[in-house]
N, C-alpha and C positions, 0 to 999 in steps of 0.2 A: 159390424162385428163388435162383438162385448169384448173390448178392448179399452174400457174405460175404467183404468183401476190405475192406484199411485204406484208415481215409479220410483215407490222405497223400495222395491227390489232391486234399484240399480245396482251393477255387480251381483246379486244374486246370481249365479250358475252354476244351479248345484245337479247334482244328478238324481234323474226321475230312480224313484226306486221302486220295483216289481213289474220290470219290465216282462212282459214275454214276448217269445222269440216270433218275429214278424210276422203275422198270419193277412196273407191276402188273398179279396174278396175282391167277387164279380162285383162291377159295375150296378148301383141297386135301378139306375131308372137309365131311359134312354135320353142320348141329345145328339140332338145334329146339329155337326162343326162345320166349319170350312177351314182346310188346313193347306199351308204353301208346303209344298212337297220338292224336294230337290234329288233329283235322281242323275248323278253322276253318270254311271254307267251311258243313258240317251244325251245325256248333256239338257235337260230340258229344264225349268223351273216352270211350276202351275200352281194354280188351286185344285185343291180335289175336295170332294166332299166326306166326310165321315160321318162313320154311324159307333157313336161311343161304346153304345151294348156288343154289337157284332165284332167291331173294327174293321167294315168293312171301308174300302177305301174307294170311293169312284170318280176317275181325273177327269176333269173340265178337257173340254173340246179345244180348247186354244192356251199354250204354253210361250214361252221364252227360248228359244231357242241357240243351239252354243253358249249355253250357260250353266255353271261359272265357276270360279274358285272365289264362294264367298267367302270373305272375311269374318271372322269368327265376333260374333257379340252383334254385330251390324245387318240389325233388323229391327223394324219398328211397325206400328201401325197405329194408324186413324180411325180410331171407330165410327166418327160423324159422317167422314167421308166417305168410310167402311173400303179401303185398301191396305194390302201391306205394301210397304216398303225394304229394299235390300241393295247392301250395297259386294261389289264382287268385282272379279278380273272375267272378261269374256274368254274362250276357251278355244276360241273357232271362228270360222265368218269373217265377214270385212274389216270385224273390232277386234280379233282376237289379242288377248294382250292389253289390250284399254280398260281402264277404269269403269264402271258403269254404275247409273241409280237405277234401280229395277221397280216398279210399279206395278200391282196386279192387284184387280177388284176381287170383292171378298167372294161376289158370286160365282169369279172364275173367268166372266163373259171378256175380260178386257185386261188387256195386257200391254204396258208400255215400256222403254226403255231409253239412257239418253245416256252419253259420254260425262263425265266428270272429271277436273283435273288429276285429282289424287283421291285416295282412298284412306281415310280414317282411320286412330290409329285402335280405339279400345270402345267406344261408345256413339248409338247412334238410339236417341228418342225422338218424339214429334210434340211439338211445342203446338196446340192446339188454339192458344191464344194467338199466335200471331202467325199463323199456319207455314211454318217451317221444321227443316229437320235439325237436331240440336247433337254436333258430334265434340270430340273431345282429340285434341293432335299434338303427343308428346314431339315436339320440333327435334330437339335433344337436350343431354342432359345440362347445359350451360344454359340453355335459354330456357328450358323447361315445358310448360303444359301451355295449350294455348285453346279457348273454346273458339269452334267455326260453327256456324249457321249454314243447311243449305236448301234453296229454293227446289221445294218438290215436285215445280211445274218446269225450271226450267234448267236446275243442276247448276246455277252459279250458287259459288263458296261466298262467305264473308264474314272475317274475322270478330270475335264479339271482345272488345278490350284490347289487351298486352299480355302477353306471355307471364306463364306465374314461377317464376324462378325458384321457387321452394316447391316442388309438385310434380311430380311422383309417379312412381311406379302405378299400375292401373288395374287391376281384375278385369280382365276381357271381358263386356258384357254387360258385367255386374251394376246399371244405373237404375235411377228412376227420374224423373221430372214432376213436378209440382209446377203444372201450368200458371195455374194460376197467379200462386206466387211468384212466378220467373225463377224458379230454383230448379238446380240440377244437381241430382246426387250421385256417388259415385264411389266404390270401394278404391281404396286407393294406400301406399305406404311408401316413406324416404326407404335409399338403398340399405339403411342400416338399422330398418326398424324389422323385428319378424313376424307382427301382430299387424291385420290390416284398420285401416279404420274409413268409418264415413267422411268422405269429403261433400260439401255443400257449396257448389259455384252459382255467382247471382251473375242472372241471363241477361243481365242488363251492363255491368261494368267489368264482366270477367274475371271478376274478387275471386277466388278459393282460397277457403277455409276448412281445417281438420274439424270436425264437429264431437265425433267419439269414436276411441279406441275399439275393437272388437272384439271378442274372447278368443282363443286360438285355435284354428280351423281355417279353413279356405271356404270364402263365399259363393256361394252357389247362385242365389239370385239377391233381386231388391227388387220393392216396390213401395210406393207413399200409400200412407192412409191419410187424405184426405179428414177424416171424421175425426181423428186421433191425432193428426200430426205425427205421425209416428211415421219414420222410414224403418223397414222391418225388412230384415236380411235372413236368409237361409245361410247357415255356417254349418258344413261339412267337415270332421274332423276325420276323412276318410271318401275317396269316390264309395264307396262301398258299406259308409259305414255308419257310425251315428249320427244327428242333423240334431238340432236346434234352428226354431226361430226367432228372429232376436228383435224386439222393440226398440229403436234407438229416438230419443230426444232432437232434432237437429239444431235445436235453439236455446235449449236451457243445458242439455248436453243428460246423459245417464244413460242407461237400459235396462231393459228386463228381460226375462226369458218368455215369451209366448206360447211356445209349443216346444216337444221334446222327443226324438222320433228313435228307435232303435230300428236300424233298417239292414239287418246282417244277412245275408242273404239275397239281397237287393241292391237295387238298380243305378245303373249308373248315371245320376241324375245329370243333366249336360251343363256345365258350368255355362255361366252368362243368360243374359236375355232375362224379360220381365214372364213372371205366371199370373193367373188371373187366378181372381177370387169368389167364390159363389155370393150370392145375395145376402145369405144368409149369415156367408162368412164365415159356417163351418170349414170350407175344404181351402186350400192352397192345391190349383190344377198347373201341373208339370210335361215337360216331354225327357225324353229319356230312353234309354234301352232296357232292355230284360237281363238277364244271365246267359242270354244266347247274341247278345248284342241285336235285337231285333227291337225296329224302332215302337216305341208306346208310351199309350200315354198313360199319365200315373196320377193321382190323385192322395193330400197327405190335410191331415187335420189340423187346423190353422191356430188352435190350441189345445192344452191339455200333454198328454204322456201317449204313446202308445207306437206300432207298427204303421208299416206305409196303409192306407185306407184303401186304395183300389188301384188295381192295374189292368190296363187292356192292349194287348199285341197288335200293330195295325199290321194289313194284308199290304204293305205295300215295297215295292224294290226298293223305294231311293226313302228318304231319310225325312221323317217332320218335322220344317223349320219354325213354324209359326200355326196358330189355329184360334178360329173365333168362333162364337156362338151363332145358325145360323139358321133358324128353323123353331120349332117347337122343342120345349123342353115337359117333362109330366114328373118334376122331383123339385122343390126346392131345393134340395141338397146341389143338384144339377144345372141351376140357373146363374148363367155367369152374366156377370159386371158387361164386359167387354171381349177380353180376349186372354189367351195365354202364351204366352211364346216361350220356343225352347229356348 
């Protein structure tokens, strides 16, 4: 992504001017997803496959069953290993009421599920390097934030450091991970602050650190650019309403604005969880509802000014938790990184 420009705009957030009023467009090329579908109603969780152009939805042969009341933001996945991961309360069955880590391959074909002590309070990514899952457990307000690690094969917890006694309220969702670096990032703000900011914990000693303030608005997602160093957050000054993407520094500290959306009209983009990005790095791919609250997926332009870029209704009852890239795609615009989650 041409995202290599100085960040003398720090503080720049000015408003796009000659907006016009949201205009959305079909879908220009097709791609086939795999997306985790959670359909309350059956109590079931699965993969199903989609078809971007149509929306249409067609669920895999084997699901999760009595499942669950997930926890909101607590969803991740491994593209290497190509699974999602989720974490929930069982609903039914011989767990019902128990914690569980949920497992399910991208094709659909396999589905597993295992008991865990407790459930996470605001964040849950995969740590790719040392192949675990990376959550985040406000203990309480006296003791504060504390990082847990947990094993995706066999659901033991284990503590990363000591409790961070300054550390804070959390945007559900709202993280990213920088494997690499052992860094995990995370929207986050004291009781008495009303602006959120990036927090940046190292996966190795449990340190968190405030990195940069945010402009005012509630964060929608976060993801790392890698190429850029840039953690870059969706800021919603409305479910409904205007977005900004925001470029944040995690190390020298500033931001800039990336993109600038007028979305009146428009959807209600589901706060928390990571989106994916095309190759090319034109688009920011989202899930979300319509104006009839039906789930879809959305697509918004990763910079520049303008309305949401595409929207497509999927056919399906229960709700799009997560979705990766899985099949042929015929659009650059179309070809994703990895994956998107809602």
């Amino acid at each position: 992504m041409a995202t290599q420009r100085s960040l003398s705009r720090r503080l720049g957030i000015v408003a796009a001017a000659g907006f016009s009023l949201l205009a959305l467009m079909t879908v220009p090329a097709q791609a086939q997803l795999s997306g985790l579908i959670h359909d309350p109603g059956t109590g079931e969780l699965s993969v199903a496959s989609i078809d971007s152009e149509s929306g249409i939805v067609t669920p895999a042969a084997v699901a999760i069953g009595d499942c669950c009341r997930l926890a909101s933001g607590l969803i991740a996945t491994d593209s290497t290993g190509e699974r999602f991961f989720a974490m929930g309360i069982w609903t039914g069955g011989d767990n019902v009421d128990l914690s569980g880590l949920f497992t399910l391959a991208f094709d659909g074909n396999s589905v597993a599920s295992m008991e865990i002590d407790s459930i996470p309070t605001a964040v849950l990514e995969y740590d790719a390097l040392n192949d675990r899952l990376i959550s985040v457990e406000v203990v309480d307000l006296a003791t504060g934030l504390l990082l847990r690690s947990f094993d995706p094969d066999t659901g033991v917890a284990t503590d990363i450091g000591a409790p961070n006694v300054d550390c804070c309220e959390i945007a559900t969702g709202v993280s990213a991970i920088d494997s690499a670096g052992q860094r995990l990032f995370f929207a986050g703000r004291l009781a008495e602050e009303a602006e959120w900011s990036v927090y940046s914990a190292d996966l190795t000693t449990g340190a968190v650190v405030a990195a940069e303030t945010l402009p005012a608005g509630h964060p929608g997602f976060m993801a790392y650019d890698a190429g850029t160093g840039l953690v870059q957050v969706l800021m919603q000054q409305t479910l409904a309403g205007d977005t900004q993407i925001i470029g944040v520094d995690p190390v020298n500290g500033g931001l800039l604005v990336l993109a600038d959306h007028a979305n009146a009209d428009c959807c209600l983009l589901t706060p928390g969880q990571t989106p994916s990005q095309s190759q090319d790095g034109d688009f920011w791919w989202l899930s979300g509802t319509d104006s009839t609250l039906a789930s879809a997926v959305l697509a918004l332009s990763a910079e520049g000014s303008g309305g949401l870029t595409a929207l497509q209704v999927l056919d399906t009852a229960g709700l799009l938790q997560a979705v990766v890239v899985d099949g042929q795609t015929v659009s650059l615009d179309l070809i994703f990184d990895d994956r998107f989650e809602l």
